[in-house]
Biopython code that builds the backbone (N, CA, C, O; Angstrom):
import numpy as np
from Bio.PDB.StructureBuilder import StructureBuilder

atoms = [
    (1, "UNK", "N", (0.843, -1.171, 0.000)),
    (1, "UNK", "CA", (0.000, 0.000, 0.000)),
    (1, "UNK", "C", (0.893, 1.242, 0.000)),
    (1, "UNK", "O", (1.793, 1.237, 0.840)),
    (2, "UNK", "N", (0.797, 2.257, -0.769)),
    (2, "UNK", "CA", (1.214, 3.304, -0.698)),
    (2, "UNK", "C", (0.945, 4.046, 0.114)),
    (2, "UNK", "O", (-0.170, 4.413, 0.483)),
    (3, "UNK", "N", (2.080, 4.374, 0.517)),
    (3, "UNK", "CA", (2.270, 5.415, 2.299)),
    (3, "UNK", "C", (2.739, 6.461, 2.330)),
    (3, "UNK", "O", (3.880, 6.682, 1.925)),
    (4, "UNK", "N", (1.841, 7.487, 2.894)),
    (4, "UNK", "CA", (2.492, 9.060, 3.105)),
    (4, "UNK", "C", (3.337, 9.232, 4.688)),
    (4, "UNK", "O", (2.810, 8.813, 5.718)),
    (5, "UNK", "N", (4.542, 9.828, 4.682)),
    (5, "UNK", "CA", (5.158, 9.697, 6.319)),
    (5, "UNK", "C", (5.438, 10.924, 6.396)),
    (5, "UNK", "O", (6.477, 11.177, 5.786)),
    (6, "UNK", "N", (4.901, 11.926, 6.948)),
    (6, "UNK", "CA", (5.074, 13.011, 7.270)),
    (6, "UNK", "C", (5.063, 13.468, 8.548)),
    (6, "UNK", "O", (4.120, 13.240, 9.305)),
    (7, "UNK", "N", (6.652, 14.498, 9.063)),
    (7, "UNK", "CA", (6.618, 14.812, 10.111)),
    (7, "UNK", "C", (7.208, 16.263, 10.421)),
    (7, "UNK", "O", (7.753, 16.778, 9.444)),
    (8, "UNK", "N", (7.206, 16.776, 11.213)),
    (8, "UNK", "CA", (7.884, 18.005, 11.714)),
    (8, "UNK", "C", (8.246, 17.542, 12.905)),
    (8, "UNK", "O", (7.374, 17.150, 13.681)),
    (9, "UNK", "N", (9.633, 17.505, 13.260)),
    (9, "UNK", "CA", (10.431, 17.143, 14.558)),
    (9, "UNK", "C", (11.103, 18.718, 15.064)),
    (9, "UNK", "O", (11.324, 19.651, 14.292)),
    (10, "UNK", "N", (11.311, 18.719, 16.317)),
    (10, "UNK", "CA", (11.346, 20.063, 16.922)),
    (10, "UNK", "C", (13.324, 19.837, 16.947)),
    (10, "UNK", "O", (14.192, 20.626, 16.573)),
    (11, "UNK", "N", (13.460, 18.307, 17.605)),
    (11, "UNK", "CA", (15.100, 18.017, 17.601)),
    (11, "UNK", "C", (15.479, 17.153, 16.577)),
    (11, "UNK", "O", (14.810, 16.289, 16.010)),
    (12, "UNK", "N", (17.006, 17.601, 16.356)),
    (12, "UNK", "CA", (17.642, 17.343, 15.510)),
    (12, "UNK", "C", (18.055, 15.927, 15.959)),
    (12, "UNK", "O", (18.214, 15.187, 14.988)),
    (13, "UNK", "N", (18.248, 15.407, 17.006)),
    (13, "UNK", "CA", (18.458, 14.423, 16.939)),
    (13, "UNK", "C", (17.385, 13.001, 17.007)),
    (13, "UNK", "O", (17.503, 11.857, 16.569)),
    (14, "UNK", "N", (16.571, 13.534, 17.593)),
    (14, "UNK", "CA", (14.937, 12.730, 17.135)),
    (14, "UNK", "C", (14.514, 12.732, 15.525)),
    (14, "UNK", "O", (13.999, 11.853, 14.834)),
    (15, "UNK", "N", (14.886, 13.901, 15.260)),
    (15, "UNK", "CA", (14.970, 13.909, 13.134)),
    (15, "UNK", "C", (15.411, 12.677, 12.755)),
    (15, "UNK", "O", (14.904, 11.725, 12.162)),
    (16, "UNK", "N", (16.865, 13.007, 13.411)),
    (16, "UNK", "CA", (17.611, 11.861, 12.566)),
    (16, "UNK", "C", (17.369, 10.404, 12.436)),
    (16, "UNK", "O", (17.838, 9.629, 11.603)),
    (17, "UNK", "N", (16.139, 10.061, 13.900)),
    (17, "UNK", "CA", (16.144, 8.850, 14.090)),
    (17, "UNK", "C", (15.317, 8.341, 13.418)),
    (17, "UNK", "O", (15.256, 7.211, 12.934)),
    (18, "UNK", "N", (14.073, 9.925, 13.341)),
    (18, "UNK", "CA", (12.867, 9.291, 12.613)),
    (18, "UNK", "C", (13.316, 8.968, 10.850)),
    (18, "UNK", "O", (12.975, 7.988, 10.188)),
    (19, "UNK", "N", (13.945, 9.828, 10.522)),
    (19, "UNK", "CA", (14.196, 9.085, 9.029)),
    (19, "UNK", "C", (15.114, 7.899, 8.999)),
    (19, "UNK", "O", (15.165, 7.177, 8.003)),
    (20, "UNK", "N", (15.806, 7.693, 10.015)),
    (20, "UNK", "CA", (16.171, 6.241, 9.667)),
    (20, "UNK", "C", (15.594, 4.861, 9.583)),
    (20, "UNK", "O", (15.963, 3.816, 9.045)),
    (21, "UNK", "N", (14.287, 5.316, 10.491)),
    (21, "UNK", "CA", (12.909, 4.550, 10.977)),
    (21, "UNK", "C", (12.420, 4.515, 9.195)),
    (21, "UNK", "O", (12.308, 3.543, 8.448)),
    (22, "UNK", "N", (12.236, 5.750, 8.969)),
    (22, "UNK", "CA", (11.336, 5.351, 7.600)),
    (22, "UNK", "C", (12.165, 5.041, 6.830)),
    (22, "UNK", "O", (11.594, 4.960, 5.742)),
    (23, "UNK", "N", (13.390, 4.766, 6.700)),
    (23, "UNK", "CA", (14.125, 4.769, 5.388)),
    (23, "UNK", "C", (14.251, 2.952, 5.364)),
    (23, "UNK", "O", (14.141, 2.188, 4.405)),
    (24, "UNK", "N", (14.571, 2.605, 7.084)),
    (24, "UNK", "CA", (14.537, 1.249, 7.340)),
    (24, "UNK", "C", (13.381, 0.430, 6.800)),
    (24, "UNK", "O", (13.317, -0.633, 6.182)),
    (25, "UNK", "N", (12.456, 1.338, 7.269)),
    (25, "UNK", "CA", (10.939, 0.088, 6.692)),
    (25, "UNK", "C", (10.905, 0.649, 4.970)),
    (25, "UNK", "O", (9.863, 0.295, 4.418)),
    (26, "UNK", "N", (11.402, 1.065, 4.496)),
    (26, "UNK", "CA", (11.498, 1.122, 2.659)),
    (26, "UNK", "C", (10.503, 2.387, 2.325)),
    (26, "UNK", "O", (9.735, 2.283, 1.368)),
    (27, "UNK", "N", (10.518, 3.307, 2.940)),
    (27, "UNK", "CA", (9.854, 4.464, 2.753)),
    (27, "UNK", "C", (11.190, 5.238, 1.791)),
    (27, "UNK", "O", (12.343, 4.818, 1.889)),
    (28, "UNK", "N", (10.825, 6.382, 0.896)),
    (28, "UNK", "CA", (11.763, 7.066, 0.327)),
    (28, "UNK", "C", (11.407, 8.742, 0.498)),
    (28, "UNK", "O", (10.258, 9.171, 0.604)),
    (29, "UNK", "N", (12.378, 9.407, 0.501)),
    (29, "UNK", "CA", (12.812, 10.925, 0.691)),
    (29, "UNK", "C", (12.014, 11.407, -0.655)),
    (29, "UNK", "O", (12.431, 11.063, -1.760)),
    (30, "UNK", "N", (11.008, 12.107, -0.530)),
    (30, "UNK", "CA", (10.583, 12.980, -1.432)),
    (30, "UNK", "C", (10.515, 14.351, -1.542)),
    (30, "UNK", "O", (10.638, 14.931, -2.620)),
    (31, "UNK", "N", (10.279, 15.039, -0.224)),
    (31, "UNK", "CA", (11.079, 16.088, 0.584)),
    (31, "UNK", "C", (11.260, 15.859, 1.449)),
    (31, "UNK", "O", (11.199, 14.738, 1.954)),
    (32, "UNK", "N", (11.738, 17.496, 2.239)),
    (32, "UNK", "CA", (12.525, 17.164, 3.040)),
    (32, "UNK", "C", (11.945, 16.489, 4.895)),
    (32, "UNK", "O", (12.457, 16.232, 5.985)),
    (33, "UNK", "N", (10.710, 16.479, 4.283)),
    (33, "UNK", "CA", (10.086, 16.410, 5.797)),
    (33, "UNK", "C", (8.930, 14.891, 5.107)),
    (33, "UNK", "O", (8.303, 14.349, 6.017)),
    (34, "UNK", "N", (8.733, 14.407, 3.966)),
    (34, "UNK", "CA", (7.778, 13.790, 4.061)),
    (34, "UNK", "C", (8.672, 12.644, 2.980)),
    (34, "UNK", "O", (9.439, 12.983, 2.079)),
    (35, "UNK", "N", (8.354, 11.396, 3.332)),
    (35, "UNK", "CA", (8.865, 10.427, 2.879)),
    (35, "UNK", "C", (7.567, 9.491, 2.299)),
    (35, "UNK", "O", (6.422, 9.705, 2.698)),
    (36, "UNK", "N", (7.892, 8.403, 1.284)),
    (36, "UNK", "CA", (6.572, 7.811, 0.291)),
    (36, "UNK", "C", (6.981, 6.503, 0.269)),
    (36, "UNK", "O", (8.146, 6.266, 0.589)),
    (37, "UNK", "N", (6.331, 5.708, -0.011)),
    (37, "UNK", "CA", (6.682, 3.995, -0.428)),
    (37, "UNK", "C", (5.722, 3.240, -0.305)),
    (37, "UNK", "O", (4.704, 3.654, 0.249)),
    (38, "UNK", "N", (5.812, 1.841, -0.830)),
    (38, "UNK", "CA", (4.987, 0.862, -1.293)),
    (38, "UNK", "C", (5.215, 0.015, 0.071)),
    (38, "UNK", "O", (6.005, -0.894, -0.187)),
    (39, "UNK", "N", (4.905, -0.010, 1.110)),
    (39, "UNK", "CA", (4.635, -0.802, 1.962)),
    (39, "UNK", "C", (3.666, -1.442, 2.703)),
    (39, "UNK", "O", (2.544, -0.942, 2.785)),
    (40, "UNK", "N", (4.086, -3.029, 3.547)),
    (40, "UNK", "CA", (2.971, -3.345, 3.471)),
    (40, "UNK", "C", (1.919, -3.383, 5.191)),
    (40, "UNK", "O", (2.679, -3.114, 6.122)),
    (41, "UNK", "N", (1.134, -3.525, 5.449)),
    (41, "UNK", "CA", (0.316, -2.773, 6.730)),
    (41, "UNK", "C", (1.458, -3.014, 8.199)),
    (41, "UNK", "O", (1.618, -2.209, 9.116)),
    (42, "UNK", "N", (2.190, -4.485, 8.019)),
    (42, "UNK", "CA", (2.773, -4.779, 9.473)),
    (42, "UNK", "C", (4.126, -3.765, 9.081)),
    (42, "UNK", "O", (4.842, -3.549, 10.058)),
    (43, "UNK", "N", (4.411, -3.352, 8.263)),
    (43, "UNK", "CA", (5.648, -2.310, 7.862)),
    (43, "UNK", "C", (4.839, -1.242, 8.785)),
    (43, "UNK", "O", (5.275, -0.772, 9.836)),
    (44, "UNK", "N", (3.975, -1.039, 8.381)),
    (44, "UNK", "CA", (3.075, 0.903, 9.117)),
    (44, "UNK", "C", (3.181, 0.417, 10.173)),
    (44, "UNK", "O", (3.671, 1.218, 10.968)),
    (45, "UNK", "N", (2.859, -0.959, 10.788)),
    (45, "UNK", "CA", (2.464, -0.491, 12.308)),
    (45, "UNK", "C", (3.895, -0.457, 12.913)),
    (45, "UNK", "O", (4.117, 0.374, 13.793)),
    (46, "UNK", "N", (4.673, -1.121, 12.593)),
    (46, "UNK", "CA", (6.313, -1.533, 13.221)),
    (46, "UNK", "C", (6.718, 0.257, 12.904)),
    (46, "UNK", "O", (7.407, 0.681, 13.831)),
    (47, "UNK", "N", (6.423, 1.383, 11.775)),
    (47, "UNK", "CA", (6.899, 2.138, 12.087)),
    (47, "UNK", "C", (6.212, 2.857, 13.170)),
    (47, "UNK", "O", (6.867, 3.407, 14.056)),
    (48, "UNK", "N", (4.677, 2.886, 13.141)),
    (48, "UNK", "CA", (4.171, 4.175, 14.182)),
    (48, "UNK", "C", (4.637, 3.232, 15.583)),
    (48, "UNK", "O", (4.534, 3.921, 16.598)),
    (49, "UNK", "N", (5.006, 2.158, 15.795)),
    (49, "UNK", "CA", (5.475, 1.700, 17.056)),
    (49, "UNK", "C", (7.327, 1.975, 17.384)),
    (49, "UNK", "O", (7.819, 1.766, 18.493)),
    (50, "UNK", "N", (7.973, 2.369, 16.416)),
    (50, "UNK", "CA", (9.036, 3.132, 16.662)),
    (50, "UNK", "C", (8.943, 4.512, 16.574)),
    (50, "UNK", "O", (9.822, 5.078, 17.224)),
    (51, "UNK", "N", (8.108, 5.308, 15.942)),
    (51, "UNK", "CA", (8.008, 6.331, 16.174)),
    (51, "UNK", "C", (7.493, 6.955, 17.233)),
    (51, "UNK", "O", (7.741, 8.145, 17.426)),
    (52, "UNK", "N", (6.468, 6.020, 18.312)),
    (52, "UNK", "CA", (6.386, 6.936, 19.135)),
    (52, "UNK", "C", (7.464, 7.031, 20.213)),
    (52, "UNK", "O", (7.617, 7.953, 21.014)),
    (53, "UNK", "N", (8.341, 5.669, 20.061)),
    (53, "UNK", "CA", (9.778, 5.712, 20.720)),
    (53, "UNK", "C", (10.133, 7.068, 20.947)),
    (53, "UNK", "O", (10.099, 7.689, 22.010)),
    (54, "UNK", "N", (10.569, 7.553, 19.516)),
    (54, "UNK", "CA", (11.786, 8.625, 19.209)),
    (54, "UNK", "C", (11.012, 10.121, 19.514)),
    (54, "UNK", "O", (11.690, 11.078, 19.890)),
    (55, "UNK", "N", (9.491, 10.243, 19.314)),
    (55, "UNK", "CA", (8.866, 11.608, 19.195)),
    (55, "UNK", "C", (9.065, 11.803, 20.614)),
    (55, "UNK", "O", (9.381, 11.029, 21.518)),
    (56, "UNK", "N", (8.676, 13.612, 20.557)),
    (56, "UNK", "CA", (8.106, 14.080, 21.530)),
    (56, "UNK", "C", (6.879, 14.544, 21.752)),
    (56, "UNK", "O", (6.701, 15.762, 21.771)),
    (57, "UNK", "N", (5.879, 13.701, 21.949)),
    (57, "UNK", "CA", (4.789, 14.167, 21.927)),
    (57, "UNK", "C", (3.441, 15.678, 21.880)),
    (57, "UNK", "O", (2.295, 15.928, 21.506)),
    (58, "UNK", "N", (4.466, 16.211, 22.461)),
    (58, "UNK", "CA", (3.786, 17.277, 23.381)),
    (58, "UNK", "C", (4.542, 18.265, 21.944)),
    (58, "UNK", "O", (3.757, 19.178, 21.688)),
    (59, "UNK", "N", (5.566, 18.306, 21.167)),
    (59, "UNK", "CA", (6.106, 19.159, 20.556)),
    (59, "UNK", "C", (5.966, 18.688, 19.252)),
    (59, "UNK", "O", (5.643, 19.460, 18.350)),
    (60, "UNK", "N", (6.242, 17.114, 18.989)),
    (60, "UNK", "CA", (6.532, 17.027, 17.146)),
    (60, "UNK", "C", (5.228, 16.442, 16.983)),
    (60, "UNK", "O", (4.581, 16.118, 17.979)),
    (61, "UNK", "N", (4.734, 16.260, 15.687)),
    (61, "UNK", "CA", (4.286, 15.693, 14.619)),
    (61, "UNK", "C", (4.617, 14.892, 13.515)),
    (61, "UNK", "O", (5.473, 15.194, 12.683)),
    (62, "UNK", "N", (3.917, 13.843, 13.510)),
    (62, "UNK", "CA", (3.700, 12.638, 12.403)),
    (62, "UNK", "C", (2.855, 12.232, 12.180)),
    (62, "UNK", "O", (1.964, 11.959, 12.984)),
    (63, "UNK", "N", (2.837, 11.961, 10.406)),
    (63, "UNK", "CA", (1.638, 11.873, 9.628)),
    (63, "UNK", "C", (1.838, 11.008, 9.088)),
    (63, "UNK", "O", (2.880, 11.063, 8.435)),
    (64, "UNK", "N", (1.064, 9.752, 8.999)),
    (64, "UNK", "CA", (0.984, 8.514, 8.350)),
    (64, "UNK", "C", (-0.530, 8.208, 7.733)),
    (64, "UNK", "O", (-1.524, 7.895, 8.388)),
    (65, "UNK", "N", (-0.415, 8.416, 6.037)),
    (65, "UNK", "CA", (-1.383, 7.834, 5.385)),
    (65, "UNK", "C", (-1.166, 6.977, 4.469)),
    (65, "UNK", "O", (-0.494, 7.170, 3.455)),
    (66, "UNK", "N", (-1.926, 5.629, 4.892)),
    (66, "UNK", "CA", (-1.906, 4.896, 4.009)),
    (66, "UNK", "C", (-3.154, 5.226, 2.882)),
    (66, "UNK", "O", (-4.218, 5.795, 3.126)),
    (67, "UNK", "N", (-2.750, 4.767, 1.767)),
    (67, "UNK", "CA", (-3.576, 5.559, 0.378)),
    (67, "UNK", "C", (-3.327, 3.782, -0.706)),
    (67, "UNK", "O", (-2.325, 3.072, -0.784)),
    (68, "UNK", "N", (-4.276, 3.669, -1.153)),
    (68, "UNK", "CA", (-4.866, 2.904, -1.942)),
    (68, "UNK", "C", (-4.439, 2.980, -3.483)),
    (68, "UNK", "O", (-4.460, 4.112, -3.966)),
    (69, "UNK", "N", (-4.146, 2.176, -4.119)),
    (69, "UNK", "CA", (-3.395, 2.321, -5.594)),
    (69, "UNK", "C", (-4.608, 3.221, -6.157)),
    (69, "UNK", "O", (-4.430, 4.308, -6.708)),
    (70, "UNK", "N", (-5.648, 2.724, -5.982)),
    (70, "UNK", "CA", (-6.587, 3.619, -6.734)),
    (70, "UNK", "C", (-6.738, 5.504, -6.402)),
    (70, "UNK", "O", (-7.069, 6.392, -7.187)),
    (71, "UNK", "N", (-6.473, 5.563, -5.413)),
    (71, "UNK", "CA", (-6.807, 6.908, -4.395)),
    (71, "UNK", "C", (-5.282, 7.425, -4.709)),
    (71, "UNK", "O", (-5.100, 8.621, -4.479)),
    (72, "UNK", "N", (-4.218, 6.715, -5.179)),
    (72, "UNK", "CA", (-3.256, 7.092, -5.349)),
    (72, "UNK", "C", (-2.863, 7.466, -6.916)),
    (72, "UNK", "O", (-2.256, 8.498, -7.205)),
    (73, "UNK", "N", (-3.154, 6.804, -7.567)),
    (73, "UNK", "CA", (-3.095, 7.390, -8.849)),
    (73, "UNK", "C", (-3.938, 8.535, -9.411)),
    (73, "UNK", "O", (-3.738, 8.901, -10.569)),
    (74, "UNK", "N", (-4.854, 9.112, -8.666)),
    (74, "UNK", "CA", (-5.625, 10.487, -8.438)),
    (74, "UNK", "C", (-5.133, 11.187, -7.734)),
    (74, "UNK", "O", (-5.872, 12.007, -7.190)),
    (75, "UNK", "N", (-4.093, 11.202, -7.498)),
    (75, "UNK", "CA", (-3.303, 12.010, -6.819)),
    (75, "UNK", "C", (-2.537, 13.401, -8.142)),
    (75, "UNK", "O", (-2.113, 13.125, -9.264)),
    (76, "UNK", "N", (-2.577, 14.654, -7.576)),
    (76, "UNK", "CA", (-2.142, 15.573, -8.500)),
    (76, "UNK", "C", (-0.387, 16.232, -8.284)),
    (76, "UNK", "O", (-0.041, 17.064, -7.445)),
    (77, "UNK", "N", (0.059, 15.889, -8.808)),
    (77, "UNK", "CA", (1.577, 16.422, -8.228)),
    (77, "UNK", "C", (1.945, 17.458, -9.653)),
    (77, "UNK", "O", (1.816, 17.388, -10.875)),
    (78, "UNK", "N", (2.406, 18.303, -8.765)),
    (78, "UNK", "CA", (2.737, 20.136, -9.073)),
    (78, "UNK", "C", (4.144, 20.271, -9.360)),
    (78, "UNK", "O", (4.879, 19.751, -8.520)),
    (79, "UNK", "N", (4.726, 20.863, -10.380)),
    (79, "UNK", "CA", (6.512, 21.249, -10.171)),
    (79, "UNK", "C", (7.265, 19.808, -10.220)),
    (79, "UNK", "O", (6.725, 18.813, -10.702)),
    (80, "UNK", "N", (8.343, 19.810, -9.765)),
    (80, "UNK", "CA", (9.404, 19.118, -9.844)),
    (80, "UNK", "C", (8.876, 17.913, -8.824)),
    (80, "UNK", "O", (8.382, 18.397, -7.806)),
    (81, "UNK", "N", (8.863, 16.554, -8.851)),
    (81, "UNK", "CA", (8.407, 15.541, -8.816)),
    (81, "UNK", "C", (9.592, 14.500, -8.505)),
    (81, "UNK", "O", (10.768, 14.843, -8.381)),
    (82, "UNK", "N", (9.237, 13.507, -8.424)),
    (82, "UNK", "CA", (10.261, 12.304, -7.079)),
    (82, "UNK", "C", (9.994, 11.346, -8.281)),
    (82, "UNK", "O", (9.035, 11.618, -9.004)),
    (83, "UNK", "N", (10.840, 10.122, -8.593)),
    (83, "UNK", "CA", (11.158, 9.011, -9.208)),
    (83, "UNK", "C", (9.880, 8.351, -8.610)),
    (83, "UNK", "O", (9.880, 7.625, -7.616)),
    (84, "UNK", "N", (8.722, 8.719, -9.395)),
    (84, "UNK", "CA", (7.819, 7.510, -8.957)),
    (84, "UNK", "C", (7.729, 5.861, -8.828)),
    (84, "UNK", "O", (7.063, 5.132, -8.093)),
    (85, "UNK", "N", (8.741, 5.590, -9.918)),
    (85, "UNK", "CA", (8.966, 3.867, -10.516)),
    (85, "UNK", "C", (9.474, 3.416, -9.350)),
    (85, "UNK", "O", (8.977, 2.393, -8.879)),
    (86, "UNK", "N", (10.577, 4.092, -8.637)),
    (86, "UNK", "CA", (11.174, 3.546, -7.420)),
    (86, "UNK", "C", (10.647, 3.917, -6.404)),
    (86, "UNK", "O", (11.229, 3.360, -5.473)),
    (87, "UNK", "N", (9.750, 4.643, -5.994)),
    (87, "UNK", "CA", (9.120, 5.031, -4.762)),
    (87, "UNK", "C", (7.936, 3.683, -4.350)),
    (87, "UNK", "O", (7.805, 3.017, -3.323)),
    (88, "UNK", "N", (7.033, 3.672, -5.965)),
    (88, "UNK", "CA", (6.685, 2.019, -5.935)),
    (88, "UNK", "C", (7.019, 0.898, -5.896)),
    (88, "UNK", "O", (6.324, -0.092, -5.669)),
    (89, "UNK", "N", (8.754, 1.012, -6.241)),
    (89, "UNK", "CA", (9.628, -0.251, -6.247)),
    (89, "UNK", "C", (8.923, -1.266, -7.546)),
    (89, "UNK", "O", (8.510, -2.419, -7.673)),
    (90, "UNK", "N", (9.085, -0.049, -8.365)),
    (90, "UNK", "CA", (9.200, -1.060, -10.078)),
    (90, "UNK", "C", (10.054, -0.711, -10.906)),
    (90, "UNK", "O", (9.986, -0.872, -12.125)),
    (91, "UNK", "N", (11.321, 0.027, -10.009)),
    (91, "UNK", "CA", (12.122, 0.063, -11.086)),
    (91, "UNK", "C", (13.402, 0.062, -10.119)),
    (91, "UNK", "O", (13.534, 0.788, -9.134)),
    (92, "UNK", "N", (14.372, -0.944, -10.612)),
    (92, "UNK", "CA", (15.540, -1.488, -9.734)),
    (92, "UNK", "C", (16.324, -0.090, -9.788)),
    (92, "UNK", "O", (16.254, 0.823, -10.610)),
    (93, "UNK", "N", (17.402, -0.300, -8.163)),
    (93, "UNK", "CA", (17.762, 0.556, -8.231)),
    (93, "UNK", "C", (19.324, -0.097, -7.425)),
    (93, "UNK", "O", (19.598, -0.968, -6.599)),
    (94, "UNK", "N", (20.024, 0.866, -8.198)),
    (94, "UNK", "CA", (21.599, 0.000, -7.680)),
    (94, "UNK", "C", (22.645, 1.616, -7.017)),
    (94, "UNK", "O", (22.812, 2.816, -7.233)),
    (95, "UNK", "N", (23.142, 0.324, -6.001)),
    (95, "UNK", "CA", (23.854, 1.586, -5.009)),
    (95, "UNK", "C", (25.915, 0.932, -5.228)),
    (95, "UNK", "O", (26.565, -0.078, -4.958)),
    (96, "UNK", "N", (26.119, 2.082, -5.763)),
    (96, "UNK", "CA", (27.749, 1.616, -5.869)),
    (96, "UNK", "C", (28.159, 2.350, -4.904)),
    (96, "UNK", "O", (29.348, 2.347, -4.588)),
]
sb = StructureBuilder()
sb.init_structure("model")
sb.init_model(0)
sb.init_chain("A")
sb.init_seg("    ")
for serial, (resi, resn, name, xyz) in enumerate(atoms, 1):
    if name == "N":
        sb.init_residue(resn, " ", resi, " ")
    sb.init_atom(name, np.array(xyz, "f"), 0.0, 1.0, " ", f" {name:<3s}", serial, name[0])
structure = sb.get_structure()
């Protein structure tokens, strides 16, 4: 299922943890605060169960929507745009 991860963290070092959280469960950087990917439901819950680890409640924010292939391809994107093929993971991607 395609997943929206959006957050505003107040510390820099809670930042850092939360994108390693999403980068770990296969979420990808689309900006700088909201990350996207094809994952699947026990992926979402394993992240909002590390995320509330790292947040601070009372100060940050996180946004997790899961969105439906259908609800997702009605989606309108504006300006300069993210490698969709790999955000869905249909198009290989190699790290030298």
């Amino acid at each position: 299922m395609m997943t929206w991860f959006i957050y505003d963290i107040t510390d820099d070092r809670n930042r850092s943890r939360l994108i390693k959280i999403a980068q770990k469960h296969g979420l990808y950087r689309v900006q700088k605060s909201v990350f996207l990917g094809n994952i699947e439901k026990d992926e979402i819950d394993q992240i909002i169960k590390e995320s509330k680890k790292v947040i601070n409640l009372r100060e940050d924010s996180v946004y997790i929507f899961p969105v439906c292939e259908t609800d997702y391809k009605k989606a309108t994107l504006l300006g300069l745009s993210f490698e969709e093929d790999i955000v869905k993971d249909e198009k290989p991607v190699l790290f030298f």
